[in-house]
N, C-alpha and C positions, 0 to 999 in steps of 0.2 A: 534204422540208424545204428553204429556200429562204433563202439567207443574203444581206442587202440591209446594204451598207455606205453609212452615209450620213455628209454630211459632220458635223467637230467629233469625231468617233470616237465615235457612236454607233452600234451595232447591234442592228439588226432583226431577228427570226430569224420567219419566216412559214411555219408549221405548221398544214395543214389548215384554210385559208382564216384564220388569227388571227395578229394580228401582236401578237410581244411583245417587250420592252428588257430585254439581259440586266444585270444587276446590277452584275456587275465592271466592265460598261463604263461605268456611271451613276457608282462609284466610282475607276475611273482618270480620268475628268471632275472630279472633286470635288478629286481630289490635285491634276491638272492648273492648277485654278483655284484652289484653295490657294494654294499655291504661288506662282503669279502675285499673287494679293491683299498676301502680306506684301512682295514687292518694288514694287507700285505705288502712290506714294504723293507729298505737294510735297517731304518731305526723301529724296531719293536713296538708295536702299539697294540694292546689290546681292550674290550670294552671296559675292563675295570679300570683301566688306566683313568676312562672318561669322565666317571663317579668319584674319581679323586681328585679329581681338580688339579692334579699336575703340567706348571704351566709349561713344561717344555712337549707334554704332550700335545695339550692345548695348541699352542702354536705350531708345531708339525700338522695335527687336524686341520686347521685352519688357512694355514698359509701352504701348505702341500698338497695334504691329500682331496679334500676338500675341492680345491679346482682343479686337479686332476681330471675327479671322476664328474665334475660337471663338463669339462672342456672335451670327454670322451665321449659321454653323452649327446652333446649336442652335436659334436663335429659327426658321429655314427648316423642321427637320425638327419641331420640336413643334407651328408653326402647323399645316402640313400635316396633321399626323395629328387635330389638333382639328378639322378642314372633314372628314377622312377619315372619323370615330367620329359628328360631327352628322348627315353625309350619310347613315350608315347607320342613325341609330337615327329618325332623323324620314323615311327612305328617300324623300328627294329629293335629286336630283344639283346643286344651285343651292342648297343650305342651308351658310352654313359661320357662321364667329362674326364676319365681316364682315355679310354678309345679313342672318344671326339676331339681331342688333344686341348680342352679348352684348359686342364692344368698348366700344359706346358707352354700355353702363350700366356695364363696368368704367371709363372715363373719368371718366363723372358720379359715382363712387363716389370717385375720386383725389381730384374737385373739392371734394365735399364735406369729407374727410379733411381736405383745404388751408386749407376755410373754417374749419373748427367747430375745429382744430388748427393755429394757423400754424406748429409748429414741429415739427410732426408728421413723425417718424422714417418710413424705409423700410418698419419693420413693419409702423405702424398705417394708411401706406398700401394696400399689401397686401391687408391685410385687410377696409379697405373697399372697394378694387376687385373682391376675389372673391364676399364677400358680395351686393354688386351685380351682379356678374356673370352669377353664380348663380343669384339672383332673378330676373335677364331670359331665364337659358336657360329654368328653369322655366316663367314665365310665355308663354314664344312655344312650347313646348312643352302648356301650358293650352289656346293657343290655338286650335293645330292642332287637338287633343281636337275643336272646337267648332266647325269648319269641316269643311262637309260637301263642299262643290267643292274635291275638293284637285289642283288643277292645280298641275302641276310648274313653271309658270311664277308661278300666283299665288301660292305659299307662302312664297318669299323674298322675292317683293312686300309681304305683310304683315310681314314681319321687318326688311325696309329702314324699311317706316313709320314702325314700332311705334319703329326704331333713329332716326329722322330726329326724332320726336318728343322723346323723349331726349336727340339731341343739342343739338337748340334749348333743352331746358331745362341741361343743362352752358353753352351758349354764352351763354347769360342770364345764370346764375351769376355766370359769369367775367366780365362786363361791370359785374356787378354790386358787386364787390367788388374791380373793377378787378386782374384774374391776367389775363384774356386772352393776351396777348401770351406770357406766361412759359409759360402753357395750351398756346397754336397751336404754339411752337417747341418745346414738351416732347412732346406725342403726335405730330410730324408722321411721325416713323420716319426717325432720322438715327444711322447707326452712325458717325460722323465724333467725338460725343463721348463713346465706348465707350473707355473706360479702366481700368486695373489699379485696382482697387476700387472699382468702375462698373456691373460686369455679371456677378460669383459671381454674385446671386441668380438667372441663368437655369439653373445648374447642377441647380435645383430642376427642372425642367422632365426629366430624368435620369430619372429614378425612377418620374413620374409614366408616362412613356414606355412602360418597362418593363413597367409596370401594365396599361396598354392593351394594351402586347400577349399578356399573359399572358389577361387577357379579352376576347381578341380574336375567338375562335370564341361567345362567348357575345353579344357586340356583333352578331354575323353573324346568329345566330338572333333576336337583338331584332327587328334590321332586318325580320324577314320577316312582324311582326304582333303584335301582343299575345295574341290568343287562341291562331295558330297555335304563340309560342314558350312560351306557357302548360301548354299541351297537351303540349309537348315536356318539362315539368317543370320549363322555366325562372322563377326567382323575375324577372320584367318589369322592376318599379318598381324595384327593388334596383341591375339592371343597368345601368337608364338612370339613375338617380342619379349612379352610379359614373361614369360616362360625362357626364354635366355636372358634376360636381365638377373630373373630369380638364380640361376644357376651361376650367370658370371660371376653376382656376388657373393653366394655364399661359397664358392668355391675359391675365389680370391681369399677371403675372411678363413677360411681352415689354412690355407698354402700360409696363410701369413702366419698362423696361432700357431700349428700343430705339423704342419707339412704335407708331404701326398701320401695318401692313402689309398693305394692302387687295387684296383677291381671292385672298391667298398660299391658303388653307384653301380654295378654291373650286374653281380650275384644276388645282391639282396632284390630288386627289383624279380628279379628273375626268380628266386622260388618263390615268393611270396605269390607272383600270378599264376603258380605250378596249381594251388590250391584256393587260391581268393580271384582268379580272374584278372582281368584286363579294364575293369572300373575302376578308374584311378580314386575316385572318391573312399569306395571301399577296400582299399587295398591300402592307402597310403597312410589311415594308423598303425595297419601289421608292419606296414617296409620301415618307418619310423623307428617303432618298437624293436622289432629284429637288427635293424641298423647298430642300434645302442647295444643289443646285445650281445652281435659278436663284436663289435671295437672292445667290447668289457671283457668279453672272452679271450681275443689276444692279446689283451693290455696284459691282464693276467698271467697269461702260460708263457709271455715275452718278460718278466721280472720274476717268474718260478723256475726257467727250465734252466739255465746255469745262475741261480740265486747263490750269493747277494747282489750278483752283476743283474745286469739286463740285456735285455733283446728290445731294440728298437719296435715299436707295434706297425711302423710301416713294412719292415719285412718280414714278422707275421703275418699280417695280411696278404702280402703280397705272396708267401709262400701257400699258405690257405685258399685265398682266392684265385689263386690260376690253378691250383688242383682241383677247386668248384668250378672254375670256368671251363675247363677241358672236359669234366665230366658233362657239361650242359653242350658242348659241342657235339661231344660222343653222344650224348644222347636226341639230341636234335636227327643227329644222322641217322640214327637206331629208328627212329619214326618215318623218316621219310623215305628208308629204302621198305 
């Protein structure tokens, strides 16, 4: 065994040719960057401030920063694990609910909600985004059924489509009844206006988690087939239901809190089974974990890099994760010739 110290205090531990990230160090990162998040920000705060009991500090902690970095946290590890649970039950590495366009029919599900209700509460949002949701994981799950080339590059190609098409008809919409603008800067994915009774509804995202990982060795056996996990005595249909319901909603629940967060459910899935495997049960602490910790990462370098402005964390991410996702294509191909 072979212990590889890299920098940022990540460790490597390289065991018969397999390298893997031990946990506690994904979570001494996470405290780390914690930490840092609630003191970076345009009003000053640092820890003495918090041993003096000054209340305008206080209430900045509290009412700012505070749900901030929980709403970062949760929205990182629940995206993750919905790209972790799609990748395996559609068992393509490049399927997440960015690709599978399940974002972009929970969007056009909010828009509608806006039209047909101007005055329409959080719930009855919600509820049209998951229902929509839903309907799109289904349907690009119909699709797959019906495509016989299933090329690991072409399958998220039709889910980009399928999601491009959808979203033109949301951007229509919104043109149409004049929301655009309120549209573009509500889904862009900005925790900047994440505030103390803003972002409880990601707390829903908890439970669902727990859910996943309880059917998580049954998610593992979906992945390997429908007939193969049939055989095995698995009810299929059931499991993959469970497994798009868990995605529409938490995926609806971020789009409403925080916005999209493009490639999050794509890349982290994806190294995490570079070095932990394709058992969802064992993998899906690390994807959790790591999840939180690049959202905290960009949250970060998107309010440092022109400070005291900011940078949206959706397009960090989004600039991040397609330079990660392009390197995982490059390298797919690096293997296979």
């Amino acid at each position: 065994m072979i212990i590889i110290n890299v920098g940022g205090g990540v460790c490597f531990v390289v065991q018969g040719g397999y390298c893997s990230m031990k946990l506690r160090y994904l979570l001494l990162m996470l405290i780390i960057l914690s930490i840092s998040s609630i003191f970076i920000g345009v009003k000053e705060l640092s820890p003495l401030d918090l041993f003096r009991f000054n209340e305008d500090e206080i209430q900045t902690l509290y009412i700012s920063r505070i749900p901030r970095l929980i709403s970062i946290v949760l929205a990182g590890m629940s995206l993750s694990i919905c790209g972790l649970i799609m990748q395996q039950l559609t068992r393509n590495k490049f399927v997440s609910p960015t690709t599978a366009g399940t974002m972009d029919w929970a969007r056009l599900g909010v828009i509608i909600a806006i039209v047909l209700f101007s005055s329409a509460g959080i719930v009855v949002k919600i509820l049209f985004a998951f229902v929509f949701a839903l309907f799109g994981s289904f349907l690009f799950v119909k699709i797959l059924d019906r495509i016989k080339f299933k090329d690991a590059i072409f399958i998220p190609l039709v889910g980009m489509m399928l999601g491009s098409v959808v979203s033109a008809i949301s951007t229509f919409m919104a043109y149409q009844y004049n929301i655009i603008q309120n549209v573009n800067a509500w889904f862009e994915g900005n925790f900047s206006l994440v505030m103390k009774g803003r972002y409880e509804l990601l707390f829903l995202s908890i439970p669902l988690v727990i859910i996943a990982y309880l059917f998580a060795n049954k998610f593992t056996l979906a992945g390997m087939g429908e007939s193969f996990s049939i055989n095995l005595g698995l009810n299929y249909k059931r499991v993959v239901n469970i497994g798009l319901i868990i995605v529409s909603i938490i995926s609806s629940v971020v789009i409403l809190t925080v916005g999209t967060l493009p490639f999050l459910g794509l890349i982290i899935p994806n190294i995490v089974s570079i070095y932990r495997g394709d058992h969802l049960k064992n993998s899906l602490p690390h994807t959790a974990v790591l999840g939180a910790v690049f959202v905290l990462f960009c949250d970060i370098a998107g309010r440092l890099v022109i400070y005291p402005y900011e940078i949206s964390v959706g397009l960090m991410v989004g600039i991040i994760g397609s330079g990660v996702f392009l390197y995982l294509l490059l390298r797919r191909k690096a293997y296979a010739s």
